[in-house]
C-alpha positions as CSV (number, residue, x, y, z in Angstrom):
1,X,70.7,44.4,-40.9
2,X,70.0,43.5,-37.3
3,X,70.6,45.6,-34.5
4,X,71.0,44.5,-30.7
5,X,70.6,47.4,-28.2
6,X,71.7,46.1,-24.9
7,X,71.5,48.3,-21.7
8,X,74.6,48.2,-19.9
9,X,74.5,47.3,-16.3
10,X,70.7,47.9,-16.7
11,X,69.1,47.7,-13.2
12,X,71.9,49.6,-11.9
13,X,71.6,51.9,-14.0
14,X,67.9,52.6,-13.3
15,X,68.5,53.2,-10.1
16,X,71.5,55.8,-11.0
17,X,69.3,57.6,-12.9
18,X,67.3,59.1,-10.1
19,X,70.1,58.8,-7.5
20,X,73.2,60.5,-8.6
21,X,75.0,59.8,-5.4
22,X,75.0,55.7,-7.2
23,X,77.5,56.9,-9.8
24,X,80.8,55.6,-9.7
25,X,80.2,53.7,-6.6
26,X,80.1,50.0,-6.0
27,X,76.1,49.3,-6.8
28,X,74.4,45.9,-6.1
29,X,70.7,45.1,-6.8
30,X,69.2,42.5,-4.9
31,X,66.9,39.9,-5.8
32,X,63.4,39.6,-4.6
33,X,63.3,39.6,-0.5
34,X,66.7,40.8,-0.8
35,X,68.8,37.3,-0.7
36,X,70.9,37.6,-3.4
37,X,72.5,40.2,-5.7
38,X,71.0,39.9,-8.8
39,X,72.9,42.9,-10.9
40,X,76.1,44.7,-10.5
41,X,78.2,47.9,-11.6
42,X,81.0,47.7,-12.6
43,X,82.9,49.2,-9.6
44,X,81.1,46.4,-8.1
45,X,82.4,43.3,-10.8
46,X,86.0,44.9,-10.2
47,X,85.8,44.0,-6.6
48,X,85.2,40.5,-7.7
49,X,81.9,40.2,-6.1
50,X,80.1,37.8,-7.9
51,X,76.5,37.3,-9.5
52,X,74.4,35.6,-7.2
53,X,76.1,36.6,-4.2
54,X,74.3,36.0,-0.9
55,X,73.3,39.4,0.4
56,X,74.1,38.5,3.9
57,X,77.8,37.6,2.8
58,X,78.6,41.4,1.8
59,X,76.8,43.3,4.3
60,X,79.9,44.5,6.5
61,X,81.2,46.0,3.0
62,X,77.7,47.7,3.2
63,X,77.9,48.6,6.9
64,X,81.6,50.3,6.5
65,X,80.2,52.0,3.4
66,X,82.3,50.4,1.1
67,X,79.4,49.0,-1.1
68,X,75.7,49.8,-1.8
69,X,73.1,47.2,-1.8
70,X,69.9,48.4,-3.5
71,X,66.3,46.7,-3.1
72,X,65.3,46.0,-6.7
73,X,62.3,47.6,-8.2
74,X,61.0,45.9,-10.9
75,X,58.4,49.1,-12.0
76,X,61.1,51.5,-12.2
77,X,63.1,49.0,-14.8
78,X,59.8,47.6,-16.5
79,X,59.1,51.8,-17.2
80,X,62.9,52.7,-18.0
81,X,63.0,49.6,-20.7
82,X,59.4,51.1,-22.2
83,X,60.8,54.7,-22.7
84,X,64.6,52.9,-24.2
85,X,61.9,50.8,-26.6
86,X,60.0,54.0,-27.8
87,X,63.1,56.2,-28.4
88,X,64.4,52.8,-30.4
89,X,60.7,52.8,-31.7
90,X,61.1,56.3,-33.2
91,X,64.7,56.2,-34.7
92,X,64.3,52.4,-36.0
93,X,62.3,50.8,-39.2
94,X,61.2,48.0,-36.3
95,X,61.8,47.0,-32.5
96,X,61.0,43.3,-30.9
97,X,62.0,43.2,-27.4
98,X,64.3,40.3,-25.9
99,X,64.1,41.1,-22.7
100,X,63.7,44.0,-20.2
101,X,67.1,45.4,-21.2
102,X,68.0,44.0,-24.8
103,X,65.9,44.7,-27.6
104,X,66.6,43.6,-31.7
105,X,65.5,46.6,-34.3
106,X,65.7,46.7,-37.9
107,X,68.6,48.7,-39.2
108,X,68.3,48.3,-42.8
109,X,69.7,50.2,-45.9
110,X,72.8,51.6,-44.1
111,X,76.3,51.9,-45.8
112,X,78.9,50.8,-42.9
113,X,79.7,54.4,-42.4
114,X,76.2,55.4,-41.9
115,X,75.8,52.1,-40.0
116,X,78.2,53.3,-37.2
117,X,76.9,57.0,-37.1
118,X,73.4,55.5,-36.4
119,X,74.4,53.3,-34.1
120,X,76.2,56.3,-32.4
121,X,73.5,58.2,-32.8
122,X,70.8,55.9,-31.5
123,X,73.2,55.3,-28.6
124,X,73.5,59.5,-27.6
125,X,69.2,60.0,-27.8
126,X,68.8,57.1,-25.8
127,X,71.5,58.1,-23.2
128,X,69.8,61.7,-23.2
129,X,66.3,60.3,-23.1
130,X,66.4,58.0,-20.4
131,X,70.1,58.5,-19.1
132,X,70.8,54.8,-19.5
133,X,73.9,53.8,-21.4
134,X,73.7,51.2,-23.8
135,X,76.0,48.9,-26.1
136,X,74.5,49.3,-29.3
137,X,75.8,46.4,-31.8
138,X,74.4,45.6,-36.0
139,X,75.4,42.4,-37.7
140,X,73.7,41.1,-41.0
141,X,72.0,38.1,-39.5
142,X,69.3,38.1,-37.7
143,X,70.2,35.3,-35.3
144,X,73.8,34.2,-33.8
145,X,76.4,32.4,-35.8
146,X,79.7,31.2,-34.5
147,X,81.0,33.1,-37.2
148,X,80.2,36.5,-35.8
149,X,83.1,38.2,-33.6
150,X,83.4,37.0,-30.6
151,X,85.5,39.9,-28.8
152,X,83.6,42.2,-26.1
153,X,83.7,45.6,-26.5
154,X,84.1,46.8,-22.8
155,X,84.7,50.6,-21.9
156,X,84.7,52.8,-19.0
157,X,83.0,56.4,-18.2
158,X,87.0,57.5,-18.4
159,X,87.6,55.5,-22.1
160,X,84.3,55.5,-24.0
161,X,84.8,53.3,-26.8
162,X,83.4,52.8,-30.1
163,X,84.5,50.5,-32.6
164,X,84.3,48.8,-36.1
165,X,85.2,45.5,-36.8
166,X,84.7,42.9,-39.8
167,X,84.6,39.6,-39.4
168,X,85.6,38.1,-43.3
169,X,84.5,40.4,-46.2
170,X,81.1,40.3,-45.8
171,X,80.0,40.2,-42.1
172,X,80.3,44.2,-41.0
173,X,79.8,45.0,-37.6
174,X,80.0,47.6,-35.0
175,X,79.2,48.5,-31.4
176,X,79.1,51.6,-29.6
177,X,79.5,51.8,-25.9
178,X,79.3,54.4,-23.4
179,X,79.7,57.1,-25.6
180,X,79.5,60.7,-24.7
């Protein structure tokens, strides 16, 4: 079994850890030299601001405080996706990184039951450990197929959300999101 462990709104999220005030506000990261925004919250997404927005577009929703544009800071997220790898290192029979916030691990020898309390699991020590929330999914492939599900599990800090699915009789999978 393959696992995907995808940080949710990852650079954001970085920054939220070590600035409170960030939570539950609209949140933009901006690219290098601060041009464009480069990653969102999703406060931000629901005010239909879109990826790749030029900064200078937005910045009288920043001057009437209505948004929050952040400089990114690419050794705070390179450090925050090393300590999401080790606690993924320690729970999982393998880790190879995908990018700086998505990582494949081995979750092998699981019943579907203890598949999902893993994944739930993996999803509460990372959240503790580094105080980034993740989507944690497991399929039996290890690459893509179009025959994997194709609906998003989306939730918000008020619904967390957690689900199963099956997609024919033999392709179990799950992902956990936000969960508290």
């Amino acid at each position: 079994m393959i696992g995907l462990v995808d940080c949710n709104n990852f650079y954001v999220s970085c920054e939220s850890v070590f600035n409170h005030k960030l939570n539950g506000r609209p949140v933009g990261i901006m690219s290098n030299n601060d041009g464009c925004i480069i990653a969102r919250s999703e406060e931000l997404k629901a005010l239909g601001i879109e990826m790749g927005t030029p900064a200078h577009q937005v910045r009288h929703l920043v001057e009437r405080g209505e948004i929050v544009l952040h400089s990114s800071n690419y050794e705070l997220y390179g450090d925050m996706s090393q300590r999401v790898q080790g606690i993924l290192e320690q729970e999982t029979a393998g880790v190879e990184p995908y990018s700086i916030d998505e990582m494949f691990v081995r979750m092998d020898g699981f019943e579907p039951e203890a598949l999902l309390e893993h994944a739930k699991s993996l999803h509460r020590k990372i959240r503790r450990g580094t105080g980034i929330p993740v989507c944690v999914s497991a399929l039996p492939l290890p690459t893509p197929s179009p025959s994997w599900p194709t609906a998003s599990l989306r939730s918000t800090p008020a619904t967390p959300a957690c689900a199963s699915f099956t997609q024919g009789a033999t392709k179990p999978g799950i992902c956990c999101s936000k969960l508290r």
